[in-house]
C-alpha positions as CSV (number, residue, x, y, z in Angstrom):
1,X,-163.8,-44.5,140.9
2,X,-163.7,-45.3,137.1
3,X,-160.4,-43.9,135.6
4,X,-160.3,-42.2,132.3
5,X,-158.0,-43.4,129.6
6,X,-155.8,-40.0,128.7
7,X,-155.0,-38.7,125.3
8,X,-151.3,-39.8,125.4
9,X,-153.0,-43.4,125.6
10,X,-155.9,-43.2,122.8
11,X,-152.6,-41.7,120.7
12,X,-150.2,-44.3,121.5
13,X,-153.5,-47.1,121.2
14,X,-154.2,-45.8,117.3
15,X,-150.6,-46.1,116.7
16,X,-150.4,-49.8,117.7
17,X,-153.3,-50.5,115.9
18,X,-152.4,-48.9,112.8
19,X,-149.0,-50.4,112.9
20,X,-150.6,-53.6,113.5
21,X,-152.9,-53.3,110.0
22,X,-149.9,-52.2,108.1
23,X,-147.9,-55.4,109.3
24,X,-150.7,-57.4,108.4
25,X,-151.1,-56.1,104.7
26,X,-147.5,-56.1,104.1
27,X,-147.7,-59.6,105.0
28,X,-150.7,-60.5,102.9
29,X,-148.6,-58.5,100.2
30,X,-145.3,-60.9,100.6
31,X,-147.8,-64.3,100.4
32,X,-149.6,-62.9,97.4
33,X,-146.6,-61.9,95.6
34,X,-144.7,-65.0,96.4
35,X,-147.5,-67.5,95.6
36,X,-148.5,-65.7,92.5
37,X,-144.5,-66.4,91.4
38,X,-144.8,-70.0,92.3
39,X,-147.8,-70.3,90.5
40,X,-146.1,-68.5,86.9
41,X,-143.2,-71.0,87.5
42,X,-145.5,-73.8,87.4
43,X,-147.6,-72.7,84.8
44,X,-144.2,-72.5,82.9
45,X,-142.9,-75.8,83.9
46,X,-146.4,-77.0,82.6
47,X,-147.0,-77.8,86.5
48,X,-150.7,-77.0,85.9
49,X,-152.5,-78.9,88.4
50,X,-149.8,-76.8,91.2
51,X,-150.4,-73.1,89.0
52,X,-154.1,-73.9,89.8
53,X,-153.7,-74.6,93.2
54,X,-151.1,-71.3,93.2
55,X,-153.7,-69.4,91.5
56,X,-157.0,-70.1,93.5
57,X,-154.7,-68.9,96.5
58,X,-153.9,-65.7,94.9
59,X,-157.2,-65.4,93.8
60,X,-159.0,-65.6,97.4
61,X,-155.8,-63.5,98.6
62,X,-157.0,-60.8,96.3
63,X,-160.7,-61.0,97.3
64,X,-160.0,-60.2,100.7
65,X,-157.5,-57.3,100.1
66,X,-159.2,-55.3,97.3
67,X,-162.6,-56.7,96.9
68,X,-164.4,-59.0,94.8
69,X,-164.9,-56.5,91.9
70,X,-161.4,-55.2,91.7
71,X,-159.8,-54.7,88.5
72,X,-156.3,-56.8,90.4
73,X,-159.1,-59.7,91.5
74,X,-159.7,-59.9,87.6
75,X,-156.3,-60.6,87.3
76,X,-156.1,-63.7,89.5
77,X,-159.3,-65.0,88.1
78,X,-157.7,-65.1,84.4
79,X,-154.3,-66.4,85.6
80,X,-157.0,-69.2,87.3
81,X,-158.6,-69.4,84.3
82,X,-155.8,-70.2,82.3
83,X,-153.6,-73.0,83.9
84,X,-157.8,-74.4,83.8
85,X,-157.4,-74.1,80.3
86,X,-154.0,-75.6,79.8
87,X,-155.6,-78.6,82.0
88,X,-158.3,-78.8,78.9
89,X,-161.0,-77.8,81.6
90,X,-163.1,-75.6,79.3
91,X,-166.3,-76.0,80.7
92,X,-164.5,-75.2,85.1
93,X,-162.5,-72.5,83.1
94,X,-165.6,-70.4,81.3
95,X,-167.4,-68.7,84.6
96,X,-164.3,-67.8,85.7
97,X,-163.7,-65.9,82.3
98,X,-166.7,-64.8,82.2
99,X,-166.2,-63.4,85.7
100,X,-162.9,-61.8,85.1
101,X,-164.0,-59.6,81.7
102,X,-167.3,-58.9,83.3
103,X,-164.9,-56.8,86.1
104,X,-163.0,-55.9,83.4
105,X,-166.0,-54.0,81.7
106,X,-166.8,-52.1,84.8
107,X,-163.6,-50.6,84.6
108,X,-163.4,-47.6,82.1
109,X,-160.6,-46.2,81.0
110,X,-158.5,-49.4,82.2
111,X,-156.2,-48.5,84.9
112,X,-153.3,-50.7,84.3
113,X,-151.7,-52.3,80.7
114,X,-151.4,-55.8,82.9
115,X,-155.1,-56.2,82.0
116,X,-154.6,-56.8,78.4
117,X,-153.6,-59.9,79.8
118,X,-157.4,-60.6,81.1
119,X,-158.3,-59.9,77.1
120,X,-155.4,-61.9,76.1
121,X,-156.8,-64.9,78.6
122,X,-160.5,-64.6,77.1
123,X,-159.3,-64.7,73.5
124,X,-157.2,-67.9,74.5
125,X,-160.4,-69.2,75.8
126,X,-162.4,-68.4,72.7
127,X,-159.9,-69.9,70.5
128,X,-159.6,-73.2,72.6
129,X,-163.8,-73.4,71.9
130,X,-162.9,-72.7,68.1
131,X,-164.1,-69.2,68.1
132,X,-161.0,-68.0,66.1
133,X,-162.7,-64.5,64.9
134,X,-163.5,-63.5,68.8
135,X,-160.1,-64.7,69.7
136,X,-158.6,-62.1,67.1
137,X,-160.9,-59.5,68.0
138,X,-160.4,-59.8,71.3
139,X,-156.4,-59.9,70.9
140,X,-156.7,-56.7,68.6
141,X,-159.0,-54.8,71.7
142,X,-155.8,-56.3,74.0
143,X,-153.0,-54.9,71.8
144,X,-154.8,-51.0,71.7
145,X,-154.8,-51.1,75.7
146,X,-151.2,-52.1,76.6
147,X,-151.0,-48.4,76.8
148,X,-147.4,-48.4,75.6
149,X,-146.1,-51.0,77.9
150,X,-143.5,-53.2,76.1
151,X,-143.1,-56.5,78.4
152,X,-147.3,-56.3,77.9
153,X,-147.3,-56.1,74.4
154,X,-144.3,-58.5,73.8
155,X,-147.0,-61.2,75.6
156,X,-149.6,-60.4,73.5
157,X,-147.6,-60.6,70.6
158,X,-147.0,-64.3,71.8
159,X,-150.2,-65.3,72.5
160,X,-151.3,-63.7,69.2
161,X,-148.6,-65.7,67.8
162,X,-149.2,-69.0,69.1
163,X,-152.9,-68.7,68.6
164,X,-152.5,-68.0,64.4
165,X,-150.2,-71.4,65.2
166,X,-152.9,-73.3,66.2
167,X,-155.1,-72.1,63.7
168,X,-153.1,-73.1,61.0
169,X,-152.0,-69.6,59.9
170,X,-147.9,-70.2,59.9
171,X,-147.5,-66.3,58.2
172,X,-149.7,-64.3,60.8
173,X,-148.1,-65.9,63.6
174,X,-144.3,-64.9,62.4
175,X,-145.8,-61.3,61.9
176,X,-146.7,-61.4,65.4
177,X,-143.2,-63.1,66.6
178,X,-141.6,-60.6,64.6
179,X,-143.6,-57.4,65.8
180,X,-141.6,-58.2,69.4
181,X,-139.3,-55.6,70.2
182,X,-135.5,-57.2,70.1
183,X,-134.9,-56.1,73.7
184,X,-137.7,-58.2,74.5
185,X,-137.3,-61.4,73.2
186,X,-135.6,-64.2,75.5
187,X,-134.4,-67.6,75.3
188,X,-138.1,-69.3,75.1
189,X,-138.8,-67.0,71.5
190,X,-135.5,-69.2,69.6
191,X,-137.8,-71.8,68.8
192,X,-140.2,-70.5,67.5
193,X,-138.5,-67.5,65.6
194,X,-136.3,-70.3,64.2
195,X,-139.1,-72.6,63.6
196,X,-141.4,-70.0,61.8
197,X,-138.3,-68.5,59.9
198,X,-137.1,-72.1,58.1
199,X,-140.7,-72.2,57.3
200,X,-141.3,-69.3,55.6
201,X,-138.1,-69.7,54.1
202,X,-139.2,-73.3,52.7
203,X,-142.5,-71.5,51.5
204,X,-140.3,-68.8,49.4
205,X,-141.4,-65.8,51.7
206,X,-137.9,-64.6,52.9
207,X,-138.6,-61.3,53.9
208,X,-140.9,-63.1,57.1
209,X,-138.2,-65.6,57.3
210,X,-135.7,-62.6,57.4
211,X,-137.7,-60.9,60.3
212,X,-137.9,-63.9,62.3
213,X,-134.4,-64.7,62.1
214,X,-132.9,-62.0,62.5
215,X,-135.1,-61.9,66.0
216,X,-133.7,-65.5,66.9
217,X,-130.4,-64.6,66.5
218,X,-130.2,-61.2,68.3
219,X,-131.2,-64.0,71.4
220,X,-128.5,-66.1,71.2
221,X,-126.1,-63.6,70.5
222,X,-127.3,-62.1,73.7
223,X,-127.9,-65.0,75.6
224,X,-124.9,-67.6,74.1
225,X,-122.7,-65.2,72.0
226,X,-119.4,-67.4,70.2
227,X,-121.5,-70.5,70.6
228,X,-122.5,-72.5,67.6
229,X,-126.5,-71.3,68.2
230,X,-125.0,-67.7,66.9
231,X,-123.4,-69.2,63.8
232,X,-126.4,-71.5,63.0
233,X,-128.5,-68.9,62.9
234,X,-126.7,-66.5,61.4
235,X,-126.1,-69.0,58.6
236,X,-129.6,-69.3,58.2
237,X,-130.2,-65.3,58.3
238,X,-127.7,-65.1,55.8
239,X,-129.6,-67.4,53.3
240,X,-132.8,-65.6,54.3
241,X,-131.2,-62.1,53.0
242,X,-130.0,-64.0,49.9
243,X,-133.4,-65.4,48.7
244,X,-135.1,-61.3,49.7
245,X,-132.5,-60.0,47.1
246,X,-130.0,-58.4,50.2
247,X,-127.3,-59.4,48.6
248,X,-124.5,-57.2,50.7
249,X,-126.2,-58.1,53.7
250,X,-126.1,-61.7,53.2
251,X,-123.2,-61.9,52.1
252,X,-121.7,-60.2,55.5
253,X,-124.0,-62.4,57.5
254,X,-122.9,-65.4,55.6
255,X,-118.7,-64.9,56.3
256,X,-119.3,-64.3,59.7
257,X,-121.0,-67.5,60.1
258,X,-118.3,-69.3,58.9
259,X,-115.5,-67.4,60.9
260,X,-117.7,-68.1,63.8
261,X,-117.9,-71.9,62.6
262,X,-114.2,-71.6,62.3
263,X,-113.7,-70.4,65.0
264,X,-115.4,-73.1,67.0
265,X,-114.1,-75.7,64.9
266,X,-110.4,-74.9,66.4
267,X,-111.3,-74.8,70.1
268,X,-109.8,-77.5,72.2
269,X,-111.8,-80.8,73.2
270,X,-114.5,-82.7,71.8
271,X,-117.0,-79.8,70.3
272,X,-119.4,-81.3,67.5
273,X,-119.8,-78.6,65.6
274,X,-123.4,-80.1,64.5
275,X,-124.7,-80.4,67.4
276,X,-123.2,-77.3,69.8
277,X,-122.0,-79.9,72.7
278,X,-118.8,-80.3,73.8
């Protein structure tokens, strides 16, 4: 005679299965999440050909877990998209742009400030095929839906940034360094705060120069602080505030930067105090 499966046993049978599909998805959540990091280090190490590979995983990850027209899946696609573009691959790089604003667009209200960074992608796409006015139009619609979100903003800021760069537009780009929030800036913004802040000072427009100084050197006093990095450009904030007609400030700026030179001048061993190595 055929025997019945019991309640107790359907119960206890649901229960393994749905245990089973939550093990699963956490574990598709740990390789996602841990791929997608590999693949920003390498895009940051200029590793493109691996963020590509990184990002293609993440990418058919994503398709299988939320669907192919899921504002996250728009999210690989651009990050795809742009260590193709970094690779000069314009022509491999444009459907998948294409394919992660057209997701983008069925999405209304956006749900979530991380896709300004689609926006951000498209417009670094338009400006690679010298379509500078998209780019900036695109970057402005980018800026309006980071929704309050700082870390967002700061990296729209620095696309925005290096994309005036590029175009030749040295004081738009220090605006766009400068509008970063202090608490946001980090070791990789010294360069080009300092770079774009001697510049403008060589042009005569200190009050930019000002801004982007005083950004450079709220990083290393964070990052390095009594290192020669903090009385370099501190010096050069100093001279900034000088040539803008700050006089009080400069001048306060200006003697600490030669305590602090002093100060490194007299520690023991064999510190150049030109070059910051000991």
């Amino acid at each position: 005679m055929k025997r019945s499966v019991g309640p107790e046993l359907v119960f206890v049978g649901a229960i393994v299965a749905a245990l089973g599909a939550l093990s699963a998805s956490r574990q598709r959540s740990r390789d996602i999440l841990a791929t997608w990091r590999r693949g920003q280090a390498a895009f940051a190490g200029a590793r493109y050909d691996e963020a590509e590979a990184c990002f293609r995983e993440t990418l058919a990850i994503a398709e299988k877990r939320f669907g192919l027209d899921h504002w996250r899946t728009a999210l690989h696609c651009s990050a795809l998209a742009q260590a193709l573009l970094a690779q000069k691959r314009l022509d491999d790089a444009a459907p998948i742009v294409d394919r992660a604003m057209g997701i983008l667009e069925r999405w209304s209200p956006l749900p979530h400030p991380e896709l300004a960074n689609v926006l951000a992608g498209a417009a670094a796409f338009e400006s690679a095929r010298g379509k500078h006015g998209r780019a900036m139009t695109l970057l402005d619609r980018a800026r309006r839906c980071t929704k309050g979100d700082v870390a967002v903003r700061a990296g729209i800021e620095r696309t925005l940034a290096r994309l005036e760069a590029s175009a030749g537009h040295d004081a738009e780009a220090a605006d766009a360094l400068s509008r970063i929030p202090l608490e946001q800036l980090d070791a990789r913004d010294v360069r080009a705060l300092g770079s774009f802040g001697v510049a403008r000072l060589h042009e005569g427009d200190a009050d930019r120069a000002v801004r982007c100084l005083r950004g450079a050197h709220a990083v290393v006093e964070r990052e390095s602080p009594g290192e020669f990095a903090e009385a370099f450009f501190l010096g050069l904030l100093g001279e900034a505030l000088a040539r803008a007609g700050r006089t009080e400030e400069a001048r306060q700026a200006l003697d600490q930067a030669v305590i602090d030179d002093d100060r490194l001048e007299r520690r023991p061993g064999p510190h150049n105090a030109r070059t910051g190595y000991w």
